[in-house]
C-alpha positions as CSV (number, residue, x, y, z in Angstrom):
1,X,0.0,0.0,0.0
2,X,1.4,3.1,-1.3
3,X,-0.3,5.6,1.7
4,X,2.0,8.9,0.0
5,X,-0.1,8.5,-3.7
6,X,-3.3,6.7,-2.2
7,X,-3.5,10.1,-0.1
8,X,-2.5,12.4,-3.2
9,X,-5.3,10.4,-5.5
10,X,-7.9,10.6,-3.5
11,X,-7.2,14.1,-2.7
12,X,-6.4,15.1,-6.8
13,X,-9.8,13.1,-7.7
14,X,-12.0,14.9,-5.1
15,X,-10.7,18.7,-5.7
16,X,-11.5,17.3,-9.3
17,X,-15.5,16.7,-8.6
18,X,-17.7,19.6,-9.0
19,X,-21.2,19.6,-6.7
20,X,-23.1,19.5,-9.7
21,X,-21.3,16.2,-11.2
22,X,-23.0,14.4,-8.2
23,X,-25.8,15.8,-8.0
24,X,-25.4,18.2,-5.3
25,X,-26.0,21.9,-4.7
26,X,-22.9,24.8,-4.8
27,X,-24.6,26.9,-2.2
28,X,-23.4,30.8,-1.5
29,X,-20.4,30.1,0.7
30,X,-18.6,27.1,-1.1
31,X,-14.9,27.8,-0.7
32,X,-13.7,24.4,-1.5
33,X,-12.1,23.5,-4.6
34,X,-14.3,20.2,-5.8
35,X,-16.1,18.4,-3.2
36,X,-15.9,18.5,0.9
37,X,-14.6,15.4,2.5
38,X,-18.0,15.1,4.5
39,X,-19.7,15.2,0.7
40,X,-16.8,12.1,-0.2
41,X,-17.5,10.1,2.7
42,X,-21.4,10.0,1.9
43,X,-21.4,9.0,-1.4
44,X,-19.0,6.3,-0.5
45,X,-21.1,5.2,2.3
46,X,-18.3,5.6,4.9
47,X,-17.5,7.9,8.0
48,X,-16.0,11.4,7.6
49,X,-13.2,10.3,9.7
50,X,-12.2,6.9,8.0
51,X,-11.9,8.8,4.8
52,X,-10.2,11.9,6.1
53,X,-7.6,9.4,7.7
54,X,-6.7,8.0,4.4
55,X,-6.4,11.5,2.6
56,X,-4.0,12.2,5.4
57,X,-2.1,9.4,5.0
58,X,-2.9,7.8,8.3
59,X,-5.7,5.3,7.5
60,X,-5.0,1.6,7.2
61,X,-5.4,-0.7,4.5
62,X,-9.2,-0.7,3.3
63,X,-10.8,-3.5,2.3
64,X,-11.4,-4.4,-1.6
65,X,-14.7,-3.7,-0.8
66,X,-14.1,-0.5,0.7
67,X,-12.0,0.4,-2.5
68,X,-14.4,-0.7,-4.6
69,X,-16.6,1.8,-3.0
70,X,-14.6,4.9,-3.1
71,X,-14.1,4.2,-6.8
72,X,-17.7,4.6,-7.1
73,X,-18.4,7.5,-4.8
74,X,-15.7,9.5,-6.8
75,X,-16.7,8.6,-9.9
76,X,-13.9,6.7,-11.5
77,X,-13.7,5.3,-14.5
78,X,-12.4,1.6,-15.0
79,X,-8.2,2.9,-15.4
80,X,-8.8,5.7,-12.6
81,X,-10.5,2.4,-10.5
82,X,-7.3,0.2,-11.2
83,X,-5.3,2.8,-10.3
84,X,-6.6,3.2,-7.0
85,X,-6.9,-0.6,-6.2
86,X,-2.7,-1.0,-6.7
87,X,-2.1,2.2,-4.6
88,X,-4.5,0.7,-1.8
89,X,-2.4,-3.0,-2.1
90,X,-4.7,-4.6,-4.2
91,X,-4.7,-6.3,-7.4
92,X,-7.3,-4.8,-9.8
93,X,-10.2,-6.8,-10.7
94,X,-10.3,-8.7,-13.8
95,X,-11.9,-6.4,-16.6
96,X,-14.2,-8.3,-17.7
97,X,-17.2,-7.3,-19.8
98,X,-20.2,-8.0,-17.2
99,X,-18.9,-5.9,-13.8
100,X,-20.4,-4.3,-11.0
101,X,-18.3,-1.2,-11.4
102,X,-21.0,1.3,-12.8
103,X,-20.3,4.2,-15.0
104,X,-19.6,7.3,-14.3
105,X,-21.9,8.6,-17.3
106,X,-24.5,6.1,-15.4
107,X,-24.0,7.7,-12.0
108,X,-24.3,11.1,-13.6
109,X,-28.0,10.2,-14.5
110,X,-28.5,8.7,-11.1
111,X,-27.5,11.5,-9.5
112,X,-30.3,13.9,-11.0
113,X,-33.1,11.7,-10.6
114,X,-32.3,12.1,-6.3
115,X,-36.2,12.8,-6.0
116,X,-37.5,9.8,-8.2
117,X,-36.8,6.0,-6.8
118,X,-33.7,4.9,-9.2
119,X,-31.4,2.2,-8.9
120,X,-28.4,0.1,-10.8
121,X,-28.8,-2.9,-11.1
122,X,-26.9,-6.1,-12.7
123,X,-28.3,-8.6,-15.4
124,X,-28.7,-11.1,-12.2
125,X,-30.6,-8.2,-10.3
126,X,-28.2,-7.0,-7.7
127,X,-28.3,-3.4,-6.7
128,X,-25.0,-1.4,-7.4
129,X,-26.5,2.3,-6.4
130,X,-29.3,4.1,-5.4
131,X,-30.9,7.4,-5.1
132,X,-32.4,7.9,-1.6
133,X,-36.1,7.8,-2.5
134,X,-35.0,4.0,-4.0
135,X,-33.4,3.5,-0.5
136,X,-36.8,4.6,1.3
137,X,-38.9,2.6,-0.8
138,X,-36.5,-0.5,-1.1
139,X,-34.4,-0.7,1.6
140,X,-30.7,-0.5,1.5
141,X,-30.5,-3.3,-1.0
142,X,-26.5,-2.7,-1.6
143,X,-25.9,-4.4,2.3
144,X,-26.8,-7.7,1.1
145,X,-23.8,-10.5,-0.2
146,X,-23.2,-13.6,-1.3
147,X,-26.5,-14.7,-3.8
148,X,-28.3,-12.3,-1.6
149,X,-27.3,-9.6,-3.6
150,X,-29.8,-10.6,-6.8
151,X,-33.2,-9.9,-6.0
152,X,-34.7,-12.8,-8.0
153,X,-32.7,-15.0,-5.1
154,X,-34.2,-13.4,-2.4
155,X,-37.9,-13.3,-3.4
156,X,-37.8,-17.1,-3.1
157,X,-35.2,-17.3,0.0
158,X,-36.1,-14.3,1.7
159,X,-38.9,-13.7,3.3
160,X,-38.6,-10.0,3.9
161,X,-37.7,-9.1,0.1
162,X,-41.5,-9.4,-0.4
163,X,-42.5,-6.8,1.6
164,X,-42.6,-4.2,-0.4
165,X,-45.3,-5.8,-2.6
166,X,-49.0,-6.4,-1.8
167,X,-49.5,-9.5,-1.5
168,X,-52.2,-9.9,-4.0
169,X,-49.3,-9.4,-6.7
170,X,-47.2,-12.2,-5.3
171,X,-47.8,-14.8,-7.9
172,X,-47.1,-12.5,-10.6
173,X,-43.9,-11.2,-9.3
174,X,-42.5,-14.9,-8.6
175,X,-43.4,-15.8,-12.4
176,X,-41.7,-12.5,-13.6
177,X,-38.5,-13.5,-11.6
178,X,-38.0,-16.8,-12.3
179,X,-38.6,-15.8,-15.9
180,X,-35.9,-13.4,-15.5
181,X,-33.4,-15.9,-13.8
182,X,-33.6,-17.7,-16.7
183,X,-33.2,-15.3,-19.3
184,X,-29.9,-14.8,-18.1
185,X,-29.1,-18.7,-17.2
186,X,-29.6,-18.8,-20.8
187,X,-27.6,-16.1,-22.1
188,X,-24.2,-18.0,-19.8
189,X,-25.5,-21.0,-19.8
190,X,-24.2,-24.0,-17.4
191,X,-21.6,-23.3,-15.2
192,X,-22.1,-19.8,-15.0
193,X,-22.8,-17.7,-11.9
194,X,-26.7,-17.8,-12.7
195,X,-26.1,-21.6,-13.5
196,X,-25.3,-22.1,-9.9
197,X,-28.1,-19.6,-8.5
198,X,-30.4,-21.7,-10.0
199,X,-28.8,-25.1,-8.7
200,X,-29.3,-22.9,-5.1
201,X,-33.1,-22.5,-5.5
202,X,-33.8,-25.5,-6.7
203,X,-32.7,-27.0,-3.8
204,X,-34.0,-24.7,-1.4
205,X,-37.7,-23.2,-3.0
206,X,-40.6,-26.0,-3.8
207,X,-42.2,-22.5,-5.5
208,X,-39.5,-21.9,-8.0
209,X,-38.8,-25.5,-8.5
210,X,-42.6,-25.7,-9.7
211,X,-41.8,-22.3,-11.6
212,X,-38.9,-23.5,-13.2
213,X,-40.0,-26.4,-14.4
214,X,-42.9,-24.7,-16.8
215,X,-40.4,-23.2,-18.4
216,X,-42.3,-20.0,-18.8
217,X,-40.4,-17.3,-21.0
218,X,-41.0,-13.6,-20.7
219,X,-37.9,-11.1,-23.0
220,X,-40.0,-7.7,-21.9
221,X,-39.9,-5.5,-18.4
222,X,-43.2,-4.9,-16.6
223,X,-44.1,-1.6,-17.5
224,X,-46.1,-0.9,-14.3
225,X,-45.1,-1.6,-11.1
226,X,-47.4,-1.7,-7.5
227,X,-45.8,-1.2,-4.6
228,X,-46.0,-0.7,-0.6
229,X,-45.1,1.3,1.8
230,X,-45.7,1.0,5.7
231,X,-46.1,4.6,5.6
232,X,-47.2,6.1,2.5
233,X,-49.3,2.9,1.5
234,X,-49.7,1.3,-1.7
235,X,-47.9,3.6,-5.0
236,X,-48.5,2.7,-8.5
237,X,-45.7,3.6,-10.5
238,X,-44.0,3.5,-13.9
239,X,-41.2,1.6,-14.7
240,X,-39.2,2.7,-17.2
241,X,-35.2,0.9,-18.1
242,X,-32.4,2.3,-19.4
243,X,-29.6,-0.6,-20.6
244,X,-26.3,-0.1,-20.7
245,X,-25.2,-3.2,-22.9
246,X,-21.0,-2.4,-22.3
247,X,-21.7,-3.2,-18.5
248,X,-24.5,-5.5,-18.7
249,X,-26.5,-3.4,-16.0
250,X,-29.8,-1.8,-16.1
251,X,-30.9,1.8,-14.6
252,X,-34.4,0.8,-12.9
253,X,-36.5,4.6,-13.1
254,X,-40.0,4.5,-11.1
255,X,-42.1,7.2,-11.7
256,X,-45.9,8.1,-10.6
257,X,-48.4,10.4,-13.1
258,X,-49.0,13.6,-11.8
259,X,-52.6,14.4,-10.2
260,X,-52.7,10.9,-8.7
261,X,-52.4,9.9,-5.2
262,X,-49.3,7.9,-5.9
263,X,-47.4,11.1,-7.4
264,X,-48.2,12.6,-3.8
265,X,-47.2,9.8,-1.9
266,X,-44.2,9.4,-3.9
267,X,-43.3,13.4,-3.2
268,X,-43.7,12.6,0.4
269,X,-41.5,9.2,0.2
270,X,-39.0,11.9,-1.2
271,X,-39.3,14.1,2.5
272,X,-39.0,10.7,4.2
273,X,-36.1,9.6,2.4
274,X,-34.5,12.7,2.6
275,X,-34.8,13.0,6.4
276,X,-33.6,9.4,7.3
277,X,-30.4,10.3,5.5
278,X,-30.1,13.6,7.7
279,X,-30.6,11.5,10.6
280,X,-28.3,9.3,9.6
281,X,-25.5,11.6,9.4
């Protein structure tokens, strides 16, 4: 770990970031060249200290996933990301062409839609980023690991994942993932990493097992989405996708009509959203 450049990097890259490339506000009194360290340290999902340690080259080692994280937060792109995992001691991860490093063009577009539920999202449905409003409506759907991370996984081995859906919609939503699961088990085909997600719920869900054995196909998004919230209540949104085919992930965008009572709802899942994230701080 080189702590002399790691510092000087991180430092270089944030000066570098202007409010308005992440979606934030200048304000009247901005002094700071590029970004505050407090503004760093929240879009990496880390303390102020922890990060202000390693720009003053007094932090230890982070963690490959802690790396992986401040490439994201800062925007990197894919050399600027290898870069910073050989100054932090680590050997960069294998470019391949399906990778959970998103964008920074991608997180440009995520970062103006921080009213609207938005997230990132991986072929095998594992959330890379969200705005807060996705966070308040979803949960914090980046904490999970292992095949937890793909939403189709938990739907069927997770209890809790269904939550957010009334349960009259249930069915429909366990036909539309396993659908999904194997669109992609397709695509790689055996041996591949949704080969062995599907080896998982075979063993462990009687309801996909059924599912998967119909062999039910379905190549198109659902268009319209209901969900629930245990306190805003039941929103029915739009779903519309944006595909980014060089990093085989997805921007998820929910939106409500105006004049309905789901556009008001979602305005004040916005407030809520907003506040938990002050709080949090």
């Amino acid at each position: 770990m080189d702590r002399a450049q790691l510092a000087d990097f991180l430092r270089r890259r944030r000066e570098a970031l202007q409010p308005e490339d992440v979606g934030l506000s200048r304000g009247p009194r901005r002094r700071t060249a590029g970004l505050r360290r407090e503004e760093v340290a929240a879009l990496c999902d880390m303390s102020v200290d922890y990060y202000s340690r390693l720009e003053q080259q007094r932090g230890p080692q982070p963690s490959e996933q802690m790396v992986a994280a401040i490439a994201r937060g800062l925007r990197l792109t894919l050399d600027e990301r290898d870069h910073l995992f050989r100054l932090a001691g680590h050997t960069a991860p294998a470019r391949v062409q399906r990778t959970d490093h998103v964008s920074p063009g991608m997180l440009r577009i995520l970062d103006r839609l921080a009213d609207t539920p938005a997230q990132v999202m991986t072929e095998l449905g594992e959330t890379l980023a969200q705005t807060p409003v996705a966070r308040a409506l979803f949960g914090d759907e980046t904490r999970f690991e292992g095949e937890l991370r793909s939403v189709g996984y938990r739907w069927f081995m997770y209890p809790p994942a269904r939550d957010v859906y009334p349960v009259e919609d249930h069915p429909m939503h366990s036909r539309a993932f396993t659908a999904d699961i194997r669109a992609v088990y397709a695509k790689h085909g055996p041996g591949s990493r949704a080969a062995r997600m599907v080896d998982a719920l075979l063993a462990g869900s009687p309801e996909f097992a059924a599912l998967w054995e119909a062999h039910e196909v379905r190549n198109t998004h659902m268009l319209e989405k209901r969900l629930q919230h245990p306190e805003v209540g039941v929103l029915d949104l739009a779903c519309q996708v944006l595909v980014d085919p060089d990093q085989g992930q997805t921007l998820l965008v929910l939106t409500a009509q105006p004049g309905t009572d789901s556009y008001d709802r979602l305005r004040l899942l916005a407030v809520i959203g907003t506040q938990r994230i002050a709080v949090t701080e």
